[in-house]
PASEBA-1860 file (N, C-alpha, C; in nm, 3 decimals):
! residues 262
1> XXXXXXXX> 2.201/-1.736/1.659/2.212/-1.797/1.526/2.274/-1.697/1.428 ~ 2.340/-1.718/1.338/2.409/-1.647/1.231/2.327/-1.623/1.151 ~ 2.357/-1.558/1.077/2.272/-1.551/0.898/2.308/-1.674/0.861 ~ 2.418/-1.723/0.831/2.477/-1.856/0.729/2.360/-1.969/0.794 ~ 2.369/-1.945/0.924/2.303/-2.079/0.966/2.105/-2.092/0.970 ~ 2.139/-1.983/0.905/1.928/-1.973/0.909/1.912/-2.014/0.761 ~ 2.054/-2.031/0.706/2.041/-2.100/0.519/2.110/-2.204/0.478 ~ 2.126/-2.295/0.661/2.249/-2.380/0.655/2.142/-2.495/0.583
9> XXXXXXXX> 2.011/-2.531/0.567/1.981/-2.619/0.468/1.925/-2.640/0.342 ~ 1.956/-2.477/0.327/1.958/-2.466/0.134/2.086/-2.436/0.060 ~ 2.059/-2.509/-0.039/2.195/-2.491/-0.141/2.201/-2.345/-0.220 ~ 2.328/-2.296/-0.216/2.305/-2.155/-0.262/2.414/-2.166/-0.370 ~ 2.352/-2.075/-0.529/2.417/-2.059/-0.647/2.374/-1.942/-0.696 ~ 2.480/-1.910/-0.740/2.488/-1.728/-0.840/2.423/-1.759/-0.967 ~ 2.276/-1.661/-0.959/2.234/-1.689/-1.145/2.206/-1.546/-1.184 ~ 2.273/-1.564/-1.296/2.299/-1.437/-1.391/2.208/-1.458/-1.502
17> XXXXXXXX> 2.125/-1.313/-1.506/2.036/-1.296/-1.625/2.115/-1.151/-1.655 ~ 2.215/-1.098/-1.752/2.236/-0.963/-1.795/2.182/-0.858/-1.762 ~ 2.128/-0.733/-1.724/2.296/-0.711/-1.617/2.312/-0.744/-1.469 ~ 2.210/-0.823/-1.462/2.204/-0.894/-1.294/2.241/-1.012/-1.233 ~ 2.312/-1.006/-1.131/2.362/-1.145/-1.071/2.307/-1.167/-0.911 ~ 2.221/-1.261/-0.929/2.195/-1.252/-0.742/2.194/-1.363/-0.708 ~ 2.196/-1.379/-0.549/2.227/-1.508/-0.482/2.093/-1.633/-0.511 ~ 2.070/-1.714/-0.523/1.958/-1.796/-0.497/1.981/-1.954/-0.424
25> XXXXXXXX> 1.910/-1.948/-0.316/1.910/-2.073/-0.194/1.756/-2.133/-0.260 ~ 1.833/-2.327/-0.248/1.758/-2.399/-0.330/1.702/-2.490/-0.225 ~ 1.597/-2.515/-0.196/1.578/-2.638/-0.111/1.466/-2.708/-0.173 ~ 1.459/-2.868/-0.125/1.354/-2.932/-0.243/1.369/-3.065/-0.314 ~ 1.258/-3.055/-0.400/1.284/-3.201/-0.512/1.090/-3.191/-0.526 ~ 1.096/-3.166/-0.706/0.988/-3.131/-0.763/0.981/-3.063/-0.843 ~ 0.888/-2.989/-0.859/0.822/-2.879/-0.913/0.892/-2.805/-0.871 ~ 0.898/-2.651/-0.929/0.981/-2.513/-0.912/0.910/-2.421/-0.841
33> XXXXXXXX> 0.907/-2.325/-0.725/0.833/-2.192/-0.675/0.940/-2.113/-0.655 ~ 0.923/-2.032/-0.736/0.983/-1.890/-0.667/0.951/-1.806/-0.561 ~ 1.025/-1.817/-0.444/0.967/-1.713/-0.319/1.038/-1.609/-0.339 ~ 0.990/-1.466/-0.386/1.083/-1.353/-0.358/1.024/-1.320/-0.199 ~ 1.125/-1.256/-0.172/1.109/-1.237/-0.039/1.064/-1.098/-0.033 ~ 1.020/-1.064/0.074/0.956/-0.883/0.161/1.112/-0.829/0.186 ~ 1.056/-0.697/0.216/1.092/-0.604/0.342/1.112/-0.669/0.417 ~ 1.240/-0.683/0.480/1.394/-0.566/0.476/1.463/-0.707/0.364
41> XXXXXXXX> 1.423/-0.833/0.377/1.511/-0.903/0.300/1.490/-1.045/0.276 ~ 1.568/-1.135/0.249/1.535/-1.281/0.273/1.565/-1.338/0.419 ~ 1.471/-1.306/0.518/1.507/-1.344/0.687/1.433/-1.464/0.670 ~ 1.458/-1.501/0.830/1.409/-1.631/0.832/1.292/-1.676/0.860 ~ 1.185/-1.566/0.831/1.058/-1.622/0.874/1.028/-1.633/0.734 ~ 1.062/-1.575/0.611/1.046/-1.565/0.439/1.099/-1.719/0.450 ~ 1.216/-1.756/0.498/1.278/-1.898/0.494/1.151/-2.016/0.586 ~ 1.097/-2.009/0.673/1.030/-2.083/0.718/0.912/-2.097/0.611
49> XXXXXXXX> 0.868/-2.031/0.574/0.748/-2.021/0.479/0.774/-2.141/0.365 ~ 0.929/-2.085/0.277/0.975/-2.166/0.190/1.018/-2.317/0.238 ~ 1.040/-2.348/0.366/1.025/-2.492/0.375/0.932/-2.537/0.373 ~ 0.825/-2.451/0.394/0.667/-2.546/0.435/0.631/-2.574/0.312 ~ 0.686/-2.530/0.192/0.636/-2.508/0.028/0.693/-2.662/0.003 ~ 0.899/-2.663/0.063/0.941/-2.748/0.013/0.893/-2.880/0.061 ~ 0.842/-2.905/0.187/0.777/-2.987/0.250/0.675/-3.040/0.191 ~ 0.578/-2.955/0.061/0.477/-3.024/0.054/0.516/-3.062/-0.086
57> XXXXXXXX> 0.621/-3.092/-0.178/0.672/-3.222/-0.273/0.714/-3.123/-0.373 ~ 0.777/-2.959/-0.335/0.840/-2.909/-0.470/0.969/-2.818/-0.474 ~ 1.042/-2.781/-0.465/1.174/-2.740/-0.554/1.154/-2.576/-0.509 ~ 1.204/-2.510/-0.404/1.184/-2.333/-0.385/1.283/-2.303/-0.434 ~ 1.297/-2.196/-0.509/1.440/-2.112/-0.511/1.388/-1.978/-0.461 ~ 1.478/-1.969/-0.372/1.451/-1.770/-0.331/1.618/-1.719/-0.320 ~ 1.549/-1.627/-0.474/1.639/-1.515/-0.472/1.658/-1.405/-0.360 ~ 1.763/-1.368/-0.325/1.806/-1.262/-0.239/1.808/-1.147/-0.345
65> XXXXXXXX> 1.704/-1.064/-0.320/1.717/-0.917/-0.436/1.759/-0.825/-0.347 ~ 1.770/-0.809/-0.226/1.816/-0.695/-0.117/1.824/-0.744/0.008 ~ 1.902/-0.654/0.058/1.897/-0.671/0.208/2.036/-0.821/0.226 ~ 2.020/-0.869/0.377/2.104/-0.946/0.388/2.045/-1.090/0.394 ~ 2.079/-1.192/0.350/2.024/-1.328/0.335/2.030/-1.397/0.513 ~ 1.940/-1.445/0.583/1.910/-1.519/0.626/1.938/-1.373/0.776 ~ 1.953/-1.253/0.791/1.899/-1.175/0.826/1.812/-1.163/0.925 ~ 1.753/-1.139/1.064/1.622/-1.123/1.110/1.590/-0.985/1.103
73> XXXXXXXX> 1.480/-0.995/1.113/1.381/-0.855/1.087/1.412/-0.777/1.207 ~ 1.426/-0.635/1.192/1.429/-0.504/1.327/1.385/-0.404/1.297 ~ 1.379/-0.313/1.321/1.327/-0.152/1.307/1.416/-0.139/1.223 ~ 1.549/-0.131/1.300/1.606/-0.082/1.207/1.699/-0.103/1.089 ~ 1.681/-0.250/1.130/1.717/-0.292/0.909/1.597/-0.290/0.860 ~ 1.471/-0.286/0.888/1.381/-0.248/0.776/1.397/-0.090/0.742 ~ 1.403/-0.026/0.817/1.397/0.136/0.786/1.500/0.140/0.701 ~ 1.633/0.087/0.701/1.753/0.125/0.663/1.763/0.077/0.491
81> XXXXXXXX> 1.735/-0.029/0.479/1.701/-0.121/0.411/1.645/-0.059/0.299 ~ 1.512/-0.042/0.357/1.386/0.024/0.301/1.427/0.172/0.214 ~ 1.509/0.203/0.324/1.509/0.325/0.195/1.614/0.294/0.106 ~ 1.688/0.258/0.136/1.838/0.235/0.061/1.759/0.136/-0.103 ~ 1.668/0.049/-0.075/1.617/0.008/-0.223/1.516/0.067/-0.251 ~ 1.452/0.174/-0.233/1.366/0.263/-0.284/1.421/0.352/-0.369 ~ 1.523/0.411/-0.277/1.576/0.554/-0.318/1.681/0.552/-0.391 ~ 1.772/0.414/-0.404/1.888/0.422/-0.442/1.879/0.302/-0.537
89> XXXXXXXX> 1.842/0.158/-0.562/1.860/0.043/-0.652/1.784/0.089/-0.737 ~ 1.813/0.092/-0.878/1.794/0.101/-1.002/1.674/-0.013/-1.089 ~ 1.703/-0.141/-0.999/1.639/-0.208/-1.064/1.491/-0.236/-1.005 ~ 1.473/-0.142/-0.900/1.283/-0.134/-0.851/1.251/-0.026/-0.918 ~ 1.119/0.000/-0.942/1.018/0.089/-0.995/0.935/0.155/-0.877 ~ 0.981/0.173/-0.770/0.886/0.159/-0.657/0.798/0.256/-0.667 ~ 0.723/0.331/-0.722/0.675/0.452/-0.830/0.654/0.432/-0.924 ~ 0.627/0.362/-0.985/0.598/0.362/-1.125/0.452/0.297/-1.170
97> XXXXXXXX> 0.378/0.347/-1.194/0.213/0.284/-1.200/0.230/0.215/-1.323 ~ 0.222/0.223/-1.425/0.197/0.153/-1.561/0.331/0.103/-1.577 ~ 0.439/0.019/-1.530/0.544/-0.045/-1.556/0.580/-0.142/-1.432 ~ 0.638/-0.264/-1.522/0.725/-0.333/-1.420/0.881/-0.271/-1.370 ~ 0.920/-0.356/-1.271/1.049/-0.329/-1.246/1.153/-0.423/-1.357 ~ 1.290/-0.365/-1.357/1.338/-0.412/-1.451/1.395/-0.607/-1.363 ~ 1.381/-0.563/-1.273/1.430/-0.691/-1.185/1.340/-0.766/-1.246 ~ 1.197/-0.765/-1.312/1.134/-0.871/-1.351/1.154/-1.007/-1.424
105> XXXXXXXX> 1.277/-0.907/-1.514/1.316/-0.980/-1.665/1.409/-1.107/-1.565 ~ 1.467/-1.036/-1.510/1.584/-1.146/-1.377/1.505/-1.268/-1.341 ~ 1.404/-1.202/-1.285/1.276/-1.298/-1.263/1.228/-1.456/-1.350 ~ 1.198/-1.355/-1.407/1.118/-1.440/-1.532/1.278/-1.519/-1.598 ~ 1.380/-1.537/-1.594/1.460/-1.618/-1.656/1.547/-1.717/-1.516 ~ 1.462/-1.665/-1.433/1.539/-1.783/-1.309/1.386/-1.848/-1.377 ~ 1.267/-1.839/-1.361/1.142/-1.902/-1.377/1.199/-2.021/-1.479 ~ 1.263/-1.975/-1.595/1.281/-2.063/-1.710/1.391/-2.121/-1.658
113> XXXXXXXX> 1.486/-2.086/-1.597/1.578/-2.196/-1.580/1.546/-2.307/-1.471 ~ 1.437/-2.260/-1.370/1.416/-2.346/-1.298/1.302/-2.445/-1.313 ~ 1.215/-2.406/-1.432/1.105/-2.495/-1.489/1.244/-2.626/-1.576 ~ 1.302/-2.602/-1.676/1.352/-2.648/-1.706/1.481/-2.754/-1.626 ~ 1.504/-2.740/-1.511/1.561/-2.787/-1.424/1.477/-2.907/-1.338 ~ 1.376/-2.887/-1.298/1.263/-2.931/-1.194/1.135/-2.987/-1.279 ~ 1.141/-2.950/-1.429/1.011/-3.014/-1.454/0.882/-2.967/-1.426 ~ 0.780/-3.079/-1.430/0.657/-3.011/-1.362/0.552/-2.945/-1.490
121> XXXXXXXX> 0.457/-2.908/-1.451/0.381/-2.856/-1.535/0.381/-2.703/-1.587 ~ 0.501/-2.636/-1.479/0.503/-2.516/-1.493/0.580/-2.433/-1.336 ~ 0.596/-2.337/-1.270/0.644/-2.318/-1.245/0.574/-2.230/-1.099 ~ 0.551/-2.203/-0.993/0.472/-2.100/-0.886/0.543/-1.996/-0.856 ~ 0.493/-1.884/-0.844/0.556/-1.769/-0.829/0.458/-1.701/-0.724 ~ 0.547/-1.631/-0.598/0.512/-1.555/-0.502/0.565/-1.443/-0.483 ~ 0.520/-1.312/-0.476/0.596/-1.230/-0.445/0.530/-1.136/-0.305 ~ 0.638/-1.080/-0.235/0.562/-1.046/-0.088/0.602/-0.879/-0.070
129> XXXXXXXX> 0.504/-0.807/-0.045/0.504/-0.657/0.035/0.602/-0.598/-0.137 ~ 0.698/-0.521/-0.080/0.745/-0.444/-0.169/0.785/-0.558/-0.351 ~ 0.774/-0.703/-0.313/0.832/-0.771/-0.442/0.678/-0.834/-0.492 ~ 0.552/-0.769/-0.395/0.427/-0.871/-0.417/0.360/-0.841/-0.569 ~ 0.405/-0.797/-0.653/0.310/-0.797/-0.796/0.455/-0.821/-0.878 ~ 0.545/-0.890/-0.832/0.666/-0.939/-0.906/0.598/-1.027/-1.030 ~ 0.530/-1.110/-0.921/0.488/-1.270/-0.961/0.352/-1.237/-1.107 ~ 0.274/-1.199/-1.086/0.178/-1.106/-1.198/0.272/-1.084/-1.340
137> XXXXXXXX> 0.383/-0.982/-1.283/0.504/-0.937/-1.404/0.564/-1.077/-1.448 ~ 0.576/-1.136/-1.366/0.641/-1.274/-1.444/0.527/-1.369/-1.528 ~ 0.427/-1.323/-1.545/0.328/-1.432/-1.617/0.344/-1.454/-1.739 ~ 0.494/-1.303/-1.863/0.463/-1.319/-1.984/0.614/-1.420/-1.987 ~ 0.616/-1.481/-1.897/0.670/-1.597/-1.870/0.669/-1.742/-1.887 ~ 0.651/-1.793/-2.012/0.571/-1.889/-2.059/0.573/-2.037/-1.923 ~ 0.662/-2.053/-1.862/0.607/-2.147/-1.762/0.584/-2.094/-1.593 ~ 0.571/-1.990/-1.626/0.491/-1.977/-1.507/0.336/-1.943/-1.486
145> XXXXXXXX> 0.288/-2.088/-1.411/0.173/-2.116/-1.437/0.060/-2.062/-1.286 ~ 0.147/-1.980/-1.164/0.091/-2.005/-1.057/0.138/-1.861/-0.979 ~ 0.081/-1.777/-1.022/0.136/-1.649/-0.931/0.039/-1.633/-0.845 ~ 0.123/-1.594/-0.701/0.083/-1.531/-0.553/0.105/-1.390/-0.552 ~ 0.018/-1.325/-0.519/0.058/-1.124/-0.521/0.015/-1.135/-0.331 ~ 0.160/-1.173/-0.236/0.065/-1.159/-0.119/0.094/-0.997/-0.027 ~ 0.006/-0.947/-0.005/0.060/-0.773/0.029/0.110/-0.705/-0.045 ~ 0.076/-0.720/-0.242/0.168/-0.626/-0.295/0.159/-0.482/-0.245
153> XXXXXXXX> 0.286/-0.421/-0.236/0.247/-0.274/-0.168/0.310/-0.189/-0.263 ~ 0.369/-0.202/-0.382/0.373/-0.143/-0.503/0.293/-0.116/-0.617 ~ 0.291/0.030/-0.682/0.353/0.128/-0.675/0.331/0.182/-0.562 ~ 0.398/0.304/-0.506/0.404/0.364/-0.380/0.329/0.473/-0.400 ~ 0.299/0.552/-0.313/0.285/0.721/-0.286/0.105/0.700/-0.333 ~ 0.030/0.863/-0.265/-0.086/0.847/-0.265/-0.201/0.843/-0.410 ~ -0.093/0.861/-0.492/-0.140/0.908/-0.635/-0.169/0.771/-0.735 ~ -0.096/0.670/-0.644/-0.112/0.500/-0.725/-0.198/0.420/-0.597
161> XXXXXXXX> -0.283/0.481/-0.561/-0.348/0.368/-0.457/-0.427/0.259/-0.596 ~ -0.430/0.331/-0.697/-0.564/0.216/-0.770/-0.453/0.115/-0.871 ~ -0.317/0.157/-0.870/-0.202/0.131/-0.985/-0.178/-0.037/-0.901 ~ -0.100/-0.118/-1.029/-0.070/-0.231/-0.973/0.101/-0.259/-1.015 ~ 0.129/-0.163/-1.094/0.301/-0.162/-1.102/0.308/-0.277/-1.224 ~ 0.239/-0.275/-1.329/0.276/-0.379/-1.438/0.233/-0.229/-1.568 ~ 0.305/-0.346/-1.690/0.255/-0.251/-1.782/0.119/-0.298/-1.861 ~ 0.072/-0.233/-1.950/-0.038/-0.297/-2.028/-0.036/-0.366/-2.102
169> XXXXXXXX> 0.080/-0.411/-2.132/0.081/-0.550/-2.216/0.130/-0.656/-2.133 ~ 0.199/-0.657/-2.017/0.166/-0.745/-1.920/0.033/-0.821/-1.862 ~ -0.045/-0.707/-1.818/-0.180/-0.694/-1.823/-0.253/-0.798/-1.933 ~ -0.230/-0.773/-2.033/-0.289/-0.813/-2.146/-0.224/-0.957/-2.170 ~ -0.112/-0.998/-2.107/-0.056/-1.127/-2.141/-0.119/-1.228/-2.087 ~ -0.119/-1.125/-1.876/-0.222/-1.224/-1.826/-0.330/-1.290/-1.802 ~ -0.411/-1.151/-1.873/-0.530/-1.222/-1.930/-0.566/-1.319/-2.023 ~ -0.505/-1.334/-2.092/-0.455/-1.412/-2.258/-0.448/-1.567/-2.160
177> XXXXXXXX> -0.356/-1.551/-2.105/-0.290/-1.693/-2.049/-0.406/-1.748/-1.979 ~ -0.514/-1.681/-1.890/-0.595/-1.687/-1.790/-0.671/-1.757/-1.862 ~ -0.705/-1.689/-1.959/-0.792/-1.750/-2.015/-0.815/-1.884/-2.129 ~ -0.735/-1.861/-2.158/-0.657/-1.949/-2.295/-0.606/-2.163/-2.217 ~ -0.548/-2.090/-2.111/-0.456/-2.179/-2.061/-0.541/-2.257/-1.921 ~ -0.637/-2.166/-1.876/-0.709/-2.192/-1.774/-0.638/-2.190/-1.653 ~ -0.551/-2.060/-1.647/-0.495/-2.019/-1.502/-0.586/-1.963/-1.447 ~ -0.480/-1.897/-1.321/-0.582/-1.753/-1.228/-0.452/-1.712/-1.130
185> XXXXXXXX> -0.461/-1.639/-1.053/-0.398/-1.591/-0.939/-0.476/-1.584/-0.807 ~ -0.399/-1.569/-0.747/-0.403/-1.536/-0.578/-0.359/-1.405/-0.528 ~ -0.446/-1.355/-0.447/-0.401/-1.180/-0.409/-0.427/-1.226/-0.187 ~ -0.371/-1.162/-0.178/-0.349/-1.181/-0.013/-0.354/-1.031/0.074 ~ -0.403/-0.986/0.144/-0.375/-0.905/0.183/-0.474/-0.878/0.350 ~ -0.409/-0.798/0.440/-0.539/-0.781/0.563/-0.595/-0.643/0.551 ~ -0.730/-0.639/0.589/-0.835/-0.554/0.566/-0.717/-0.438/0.619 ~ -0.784/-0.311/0.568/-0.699/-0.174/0.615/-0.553/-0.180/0.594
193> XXXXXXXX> -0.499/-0.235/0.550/-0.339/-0.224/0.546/-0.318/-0.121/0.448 ~ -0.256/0.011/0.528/-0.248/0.090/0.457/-0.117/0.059/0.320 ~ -0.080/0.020/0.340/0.031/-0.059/0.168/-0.036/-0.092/0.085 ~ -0.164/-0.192/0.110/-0.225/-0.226/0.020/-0.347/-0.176/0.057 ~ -0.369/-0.057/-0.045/-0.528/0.035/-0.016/-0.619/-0.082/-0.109 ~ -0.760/-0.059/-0.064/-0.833/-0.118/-0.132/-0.853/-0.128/-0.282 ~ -0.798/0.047/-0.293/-0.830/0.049/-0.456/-0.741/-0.033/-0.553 ~ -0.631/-0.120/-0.456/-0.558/-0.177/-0.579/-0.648/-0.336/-0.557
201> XXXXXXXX> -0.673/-0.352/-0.494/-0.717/-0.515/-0.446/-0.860/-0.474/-0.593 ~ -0.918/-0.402/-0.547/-1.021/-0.322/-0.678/-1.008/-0.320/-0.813 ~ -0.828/-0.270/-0.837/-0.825/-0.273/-0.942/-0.762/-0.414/-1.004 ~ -0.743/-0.500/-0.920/-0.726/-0.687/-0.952/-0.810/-0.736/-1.000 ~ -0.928/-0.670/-0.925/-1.095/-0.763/-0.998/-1.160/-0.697/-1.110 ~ -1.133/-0.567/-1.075/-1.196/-0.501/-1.229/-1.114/-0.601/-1.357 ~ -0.971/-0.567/-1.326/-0.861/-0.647/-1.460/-0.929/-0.809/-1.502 ~ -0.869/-0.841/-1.370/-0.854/-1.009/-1.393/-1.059/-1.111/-1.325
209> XXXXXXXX> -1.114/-1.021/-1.317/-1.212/-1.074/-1.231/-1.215/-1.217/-1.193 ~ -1.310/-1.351/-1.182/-1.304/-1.445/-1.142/-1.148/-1.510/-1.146 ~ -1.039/-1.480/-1.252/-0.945/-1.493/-1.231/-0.863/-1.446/-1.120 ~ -0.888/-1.394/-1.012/-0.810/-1.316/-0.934/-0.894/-1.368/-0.810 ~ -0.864/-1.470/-0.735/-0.906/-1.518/-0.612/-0.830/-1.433/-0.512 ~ -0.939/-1.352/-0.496/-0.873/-1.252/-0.347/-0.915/-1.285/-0.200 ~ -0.794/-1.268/-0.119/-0.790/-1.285/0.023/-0.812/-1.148/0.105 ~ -0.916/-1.115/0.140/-0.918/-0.988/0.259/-0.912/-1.055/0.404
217> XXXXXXXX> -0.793/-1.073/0.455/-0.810/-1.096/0.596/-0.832/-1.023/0.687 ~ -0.903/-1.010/0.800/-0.895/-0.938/0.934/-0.775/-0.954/0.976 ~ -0.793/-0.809/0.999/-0.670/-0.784/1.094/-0.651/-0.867/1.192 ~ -0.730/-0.879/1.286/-0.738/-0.935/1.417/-0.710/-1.055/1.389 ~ -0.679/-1.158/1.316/-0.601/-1.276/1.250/-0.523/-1.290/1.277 ~ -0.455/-1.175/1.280/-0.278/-1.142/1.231/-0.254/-1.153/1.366 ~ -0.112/-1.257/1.371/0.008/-1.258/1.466/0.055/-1.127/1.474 ~ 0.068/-1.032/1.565/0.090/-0.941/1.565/0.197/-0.922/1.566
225> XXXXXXXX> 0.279/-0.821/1.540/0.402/-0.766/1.508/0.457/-0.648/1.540 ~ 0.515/-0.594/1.639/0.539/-0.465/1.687/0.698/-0.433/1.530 ~ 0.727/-0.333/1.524/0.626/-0.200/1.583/0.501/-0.159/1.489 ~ 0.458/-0.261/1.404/0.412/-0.235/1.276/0.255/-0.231/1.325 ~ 0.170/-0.085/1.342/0.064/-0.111/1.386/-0.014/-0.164/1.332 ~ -0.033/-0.190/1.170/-0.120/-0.253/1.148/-0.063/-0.397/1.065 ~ -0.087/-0.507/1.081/-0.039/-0.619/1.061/-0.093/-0.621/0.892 ~ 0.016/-0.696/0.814/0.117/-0.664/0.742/0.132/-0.792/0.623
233> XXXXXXXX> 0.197/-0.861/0.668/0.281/-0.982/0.583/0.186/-1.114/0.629 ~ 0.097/-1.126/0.567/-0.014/-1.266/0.576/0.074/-1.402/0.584 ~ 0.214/-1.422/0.463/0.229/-1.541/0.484/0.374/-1.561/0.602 ~ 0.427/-1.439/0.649/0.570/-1.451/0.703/0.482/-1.422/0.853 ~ 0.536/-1.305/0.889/0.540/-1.191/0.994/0.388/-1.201/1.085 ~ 0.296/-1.211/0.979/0.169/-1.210/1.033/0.052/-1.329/1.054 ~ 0.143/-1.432/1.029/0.103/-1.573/1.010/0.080/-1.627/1.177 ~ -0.047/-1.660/1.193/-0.085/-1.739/1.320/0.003/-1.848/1.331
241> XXXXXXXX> -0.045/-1.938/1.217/-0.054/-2.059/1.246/-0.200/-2.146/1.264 ~ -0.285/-2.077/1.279/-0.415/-2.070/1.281/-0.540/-1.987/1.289 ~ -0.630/-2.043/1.216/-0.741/-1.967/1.171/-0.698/-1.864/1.009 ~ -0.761/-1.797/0.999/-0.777/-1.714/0.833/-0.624/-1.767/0.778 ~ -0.534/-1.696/0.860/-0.378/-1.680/0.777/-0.316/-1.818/0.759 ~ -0.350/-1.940/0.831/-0.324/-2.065/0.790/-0.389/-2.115/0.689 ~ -0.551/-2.100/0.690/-0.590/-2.131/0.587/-0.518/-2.059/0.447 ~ -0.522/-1.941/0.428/-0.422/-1.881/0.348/-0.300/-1.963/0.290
249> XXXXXXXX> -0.200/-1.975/0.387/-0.097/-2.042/0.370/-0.111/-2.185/0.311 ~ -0.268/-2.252/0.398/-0.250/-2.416/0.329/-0.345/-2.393/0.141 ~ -0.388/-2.284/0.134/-0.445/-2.235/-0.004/-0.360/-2.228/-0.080 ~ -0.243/-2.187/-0.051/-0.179/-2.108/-0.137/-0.051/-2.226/-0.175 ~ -0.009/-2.291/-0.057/0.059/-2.429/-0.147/0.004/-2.528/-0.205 ~ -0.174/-2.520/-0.122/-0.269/-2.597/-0.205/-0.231/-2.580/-0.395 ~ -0.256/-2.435/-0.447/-0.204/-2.403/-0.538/-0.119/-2.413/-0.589 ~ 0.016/-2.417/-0.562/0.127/-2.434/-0.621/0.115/-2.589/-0.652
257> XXXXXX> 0.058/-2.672/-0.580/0.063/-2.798/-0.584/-0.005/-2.848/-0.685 ~ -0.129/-2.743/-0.699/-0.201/-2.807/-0.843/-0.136/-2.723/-0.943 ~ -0.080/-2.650/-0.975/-0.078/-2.551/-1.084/0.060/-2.646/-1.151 ~ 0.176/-2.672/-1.071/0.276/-2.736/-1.114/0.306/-2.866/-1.117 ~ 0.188/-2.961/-1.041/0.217/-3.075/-1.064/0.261/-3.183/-0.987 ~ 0.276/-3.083/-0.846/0.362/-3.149/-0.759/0.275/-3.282/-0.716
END
């Protein structure tokens, strides 16, 4: 199979928020979710996920922020990948404890163009592994009503295990909204994954408490995944199909489904 043909049944259009232009594949009719995609890129198991969303009555757009679109996963386009948007793209923070990435703002104005496009009550936002606390940053986002943090594994390095990569008035927005508006979020992650140390899942509930419905899955759940010893990506890579990580998955469009209307 090609790349083209793992995106041969979404519609793809260039949307520009200043100074960024990236690809976005549309599949759907509904309500709006944003899937950013993981590590190494938008492949096709990030794409299987997003049909099962569009399947259940709403509108995905997933932006391509790196890597190659429709792509499969290897050693070595994740390694390659991986460092090349760490070390070199401008618009991640992958380090940065008290700030978003600037890619957010990109974010948050596909959110508005696609609430406004699709309707709905508001808008779902997911973000996965290195893009997973995207969706959080997009909340001072006035229609986005439904963020997923699944494996955020940002900020990096041993000095931000407790950091969640937003700033404090982000922080402070989403509490506002949580409360005000009668949202919440979703956090995803499997027990021990060293990306996501406990102390950040910790520092979700200290912030957002009853607002922050957290997922600790067992490992032993997880579809396993060589070479990655410890399993990883709850809704792509590490997804059964059954037991914990399905339930997960049918939770989590459960959600999008109520939050937007579908």
């Amino acid at each position: 199979m090609s790349y083209a043909q793992a995106l041969s049944d979404f519609e793809r259009f260039d949307f520009t928020e200043p100074p960024y232009t990236r690809p976005v594949f549309r599949k759907g009719a509904g309500p709006a979710v944003i899937v950013i995609h993981e590590m190494p890129g938008l492949h096709p198991v990030v794409l299987d996920f997003a049909r099962a969303v569009a399947a259940a009555g709403m509108t995905v757009f997933c932006p391509s922020l790196f890597g190659e679109p429709g792509r499969p996963v290897s050693t070595g386009y994740m390694m390659t990948e991986g460092l090349k948007t760490m070390c070199v793209r401008r618009e991640f923070n992958a380090w940065a404890a008290d700030r978003s990435s600037p890619i957010a703002d990109w974010l948050r104005a596909l959110a508005r163009h696609a609430h406004a496009e699709c309707g709905g009550k508001g808008v779902g936002a997911v973000g996965m592994c290195f893009t997973g606390g995207f969706a959080l940053a997009m909340m001072t986002e006035p229609a986005v009503t439904a963020p997923v943090l699944s494996q955020p594994s940002l900020p990096m390095g041993k000095a931000n295990k407790g950091a969640i990569g937003v700033s404090p008035e982000e922080i402070a927005c989403a509490r506002r909204r949580f409360e005000t508006e009668g949202l919440s979020m979703i956090g995803l992650r499997f027990k021990g994954d060293p990306l996501v140390p406990d102390e950040r899942f910790d520092r979700y509930t200290a912030e957002f408490g009853e607002k922050f419905e957290r997922w600790d899955i067992d490992p032993a759940e997880a579809r396993p995944f060589p070479p990655l010893k410890h399993p990883h990506s709850v809704l792509t890579l590490g997804l059964k199909g059954e037991g914990a990580t399905q339930k997960a998955k049918d939770r989590v469009i459960q959600f999008f489904r109520e939050r937007t209307g579908a």
